[in-house]
N, C-alpha and C positions, 0 to 999 in steps of 0.2 A: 908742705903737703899740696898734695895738686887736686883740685875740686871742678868739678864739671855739673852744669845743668841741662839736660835736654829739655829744652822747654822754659824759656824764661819769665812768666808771666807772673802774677801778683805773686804767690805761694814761693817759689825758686826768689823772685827781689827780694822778698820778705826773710827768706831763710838767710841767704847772702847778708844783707842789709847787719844779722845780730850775729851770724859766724865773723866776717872776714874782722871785726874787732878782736876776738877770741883765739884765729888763727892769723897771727900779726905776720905771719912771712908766707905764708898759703899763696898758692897761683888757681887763681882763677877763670874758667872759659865756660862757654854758653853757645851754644846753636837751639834756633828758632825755627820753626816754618817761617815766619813772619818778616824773618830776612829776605827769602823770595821772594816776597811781592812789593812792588813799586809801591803801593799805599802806605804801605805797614814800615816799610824797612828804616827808614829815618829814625821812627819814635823810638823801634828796636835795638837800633845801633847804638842811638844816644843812652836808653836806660843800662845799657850794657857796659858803653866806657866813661859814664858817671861815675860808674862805682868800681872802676878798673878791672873791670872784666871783660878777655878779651874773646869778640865774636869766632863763630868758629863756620868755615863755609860749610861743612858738611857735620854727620853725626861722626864721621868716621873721626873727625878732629878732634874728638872729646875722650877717645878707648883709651890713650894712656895717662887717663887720671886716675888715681886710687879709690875715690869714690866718685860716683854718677849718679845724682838726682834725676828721676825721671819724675818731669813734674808739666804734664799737658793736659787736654782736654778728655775727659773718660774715653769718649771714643776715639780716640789715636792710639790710646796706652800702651797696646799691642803692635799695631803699625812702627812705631816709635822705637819701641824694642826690638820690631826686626832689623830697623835702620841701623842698629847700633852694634847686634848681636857681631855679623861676620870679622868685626875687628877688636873683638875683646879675647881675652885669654886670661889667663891664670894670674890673680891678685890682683887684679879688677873686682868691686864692689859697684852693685846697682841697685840703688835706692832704691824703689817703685812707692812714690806717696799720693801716686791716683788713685781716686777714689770710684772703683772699680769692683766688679762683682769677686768672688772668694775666686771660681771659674778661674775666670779673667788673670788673675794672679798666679795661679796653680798652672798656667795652659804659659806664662810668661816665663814663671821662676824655671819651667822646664827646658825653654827655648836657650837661657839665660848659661844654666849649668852646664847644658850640651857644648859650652863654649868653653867652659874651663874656670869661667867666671864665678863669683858669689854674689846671688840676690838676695834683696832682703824688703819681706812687705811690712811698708812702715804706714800705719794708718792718724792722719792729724785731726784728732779729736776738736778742734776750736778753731775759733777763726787765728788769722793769723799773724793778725795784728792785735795790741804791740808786741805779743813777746817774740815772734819770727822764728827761731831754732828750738827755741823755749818754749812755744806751744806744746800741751801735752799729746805726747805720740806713743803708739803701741809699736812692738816692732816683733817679725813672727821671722821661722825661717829656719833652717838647719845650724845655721852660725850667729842665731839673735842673742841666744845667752853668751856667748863669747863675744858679743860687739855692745852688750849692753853699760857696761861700765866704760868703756871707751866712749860713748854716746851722754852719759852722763857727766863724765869727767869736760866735756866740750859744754855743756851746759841744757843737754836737751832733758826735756820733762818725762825721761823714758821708760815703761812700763813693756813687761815679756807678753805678750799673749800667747805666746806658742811656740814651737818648733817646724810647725808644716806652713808654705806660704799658704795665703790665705787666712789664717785667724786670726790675724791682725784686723784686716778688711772686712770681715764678717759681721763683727761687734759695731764699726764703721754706718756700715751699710743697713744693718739692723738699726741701731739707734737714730740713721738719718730718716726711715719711714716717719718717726715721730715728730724730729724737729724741724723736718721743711715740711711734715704733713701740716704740721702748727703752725708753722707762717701760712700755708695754705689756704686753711681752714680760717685764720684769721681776717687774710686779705677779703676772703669770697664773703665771708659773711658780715663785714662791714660795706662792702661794697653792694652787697646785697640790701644792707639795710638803708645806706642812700639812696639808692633805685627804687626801694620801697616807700621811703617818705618815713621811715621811722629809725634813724639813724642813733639822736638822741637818746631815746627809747630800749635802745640795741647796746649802747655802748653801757649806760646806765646800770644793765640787768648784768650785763655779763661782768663789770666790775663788782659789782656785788655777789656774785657765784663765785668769783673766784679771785679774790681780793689779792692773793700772793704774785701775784704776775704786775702788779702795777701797772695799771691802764692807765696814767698819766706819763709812759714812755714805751711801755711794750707793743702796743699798735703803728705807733711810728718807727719803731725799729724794725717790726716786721716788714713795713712798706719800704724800708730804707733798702735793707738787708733784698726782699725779695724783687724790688727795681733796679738794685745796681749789680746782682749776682743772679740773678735768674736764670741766666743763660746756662752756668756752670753747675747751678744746682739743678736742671733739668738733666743736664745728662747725668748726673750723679743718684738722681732718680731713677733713670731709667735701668742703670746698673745698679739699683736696688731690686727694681722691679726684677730684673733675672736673677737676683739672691733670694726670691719669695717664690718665683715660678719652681725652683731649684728644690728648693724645699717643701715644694708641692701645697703653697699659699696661695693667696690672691696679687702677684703682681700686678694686677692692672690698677691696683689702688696706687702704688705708686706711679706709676705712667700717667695716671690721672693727675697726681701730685705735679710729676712734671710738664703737662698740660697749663696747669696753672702758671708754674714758674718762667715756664718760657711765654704765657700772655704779659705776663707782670713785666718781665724784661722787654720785651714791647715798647711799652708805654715810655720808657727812657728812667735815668734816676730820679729818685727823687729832688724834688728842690726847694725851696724856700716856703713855707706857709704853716699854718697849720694841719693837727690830724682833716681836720673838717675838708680844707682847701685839697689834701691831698687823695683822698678820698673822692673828691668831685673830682677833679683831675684824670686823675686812672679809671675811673670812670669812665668818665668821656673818651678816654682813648680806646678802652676794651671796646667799647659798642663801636667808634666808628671804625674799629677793625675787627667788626664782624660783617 
């Protein structure tokens, strides 16, 4: 079987990483933006043919694989698929697992078919570490209930949302208002309560409102989660935000959400200390990059 990733970053290493065991004779290739640039290309190439997968110079090197991950940055998704589009044809399959507005997909999966090709929007409910292929994913699409038990038999965690692209992503996008709104919401308001002088005080009340969340590891994994991914969860905000404008909501609450995440990314990962330490820390850095 021959496997292609446009876009080789955590998500695409991650999925590779739990497939290429599962698909013991599979051929592997991968094109990056990030091969083009002098800075980037080393780290790229290395993560590439660590895991015997061979770079590809262009996207055009990836069309005669049987399936195609597209797995970049939300605002490429499309770009990405035009790159790809002019050299596919007929029994080509294109993953799409950016997390990207319903729109976005629907405006793709059309670009996609015009080719001869089959899309399929597959949305990864979890992070995606450890299980990698195994994370649970929705998969929507004209051909999703016929690729769904093939998907499962490979080992993926796979549930139908749909038949139209798009429904997959929607549930996605929907449910992500709440859960980077929640790292959000957490970081500002601890952060808020250090700047205040009542930190203590702050952490104290809100373990006691609401005891199910474990305040002795939930706050630092929101600062973990929201300093080393922020970048990625900002744009995946912002293609929430045009799923709420869409449906005639308030988008701008998530734009604000992504506001946050991309300060938080900022700051750098988190690193060694406690909540207290780290707390002071991003702190310090939001303010002297205001």
């Amino acid at each position: 079987m021959r496997i292609a990733f446009l876009g080789f970053g955590e998500a695409a290493r991650a999925f590779h990483d739990s497939l290429a065991p599962t698909l013991e004779h599979a051929q592997f290739r991968a094109y990056d933006l990030l091969l083009d640039q002098t800075e980037s290309v080393e780290e790229m190439l290395t993560a590439m043919t660590s895991r015997n997968v061979k770079p590809a110079a262009s996207p055009a090197e990836l069309a005669d694989a049987e399936w195609i991950f597209s797995a970049v940055t939300a605002d490429q998704s499309f770009v990405a698929a035009q790159s790809l589009a002019p050299h596919l044809g007929q029994g080509a399959l294109l993953i799409d697992i950016n997390s990207v507005s319903p729109g976005r997909k629907r405006e793709t999966a059309a670009l996609i078919h015009a080719t001869g090709a089959t899309y399929l929007d597959m949305a990864v409910m979890a992070p995606v570490h450890p299980k990698g292929h195994a994370t649970p994913v929705l998969i929507a699409g004209a051909e999703a209930a016929d690729l769904l038990e093939r998907f499962r038999s490979l080992g993926f965690e796979a549930d139908l949302a749909g038949d139209a692209p798009g429904a997959a992503t929607a549930i996605k996008m929907v449910r992500s208002v709440f859960v980077k709104g929640l790292e959000a919401i957490t970081v500002e308001a601890l952060l808020a309560a250090e700047a205040s002088g009542c930190f203590e005080e702050i952490l104290a009340s809100l373990s006691r409102s609401f005891p199910g969340l474990d305040w002795s590891k939930f706050p630092d994994y929101q600062f973990e989660r929201t300093t080393r991914h922020g970048r990625r969860r900002a744009a995946e905000m912002r293609e929430s935000g045009v799923t709420l404008d869409a449906l005639g909501l308030n988008g701008g609450l998530a734009r604000e959400i992504a506001a946050v995440q991309d300060e938080m990314a900022a700051t750098g990962p988190k690193t060694a200390g406690n909540l207290r330490q780290t707390v002071a820390r991003v702190l310090a850095a939001r303010r002297q990059s205001r």
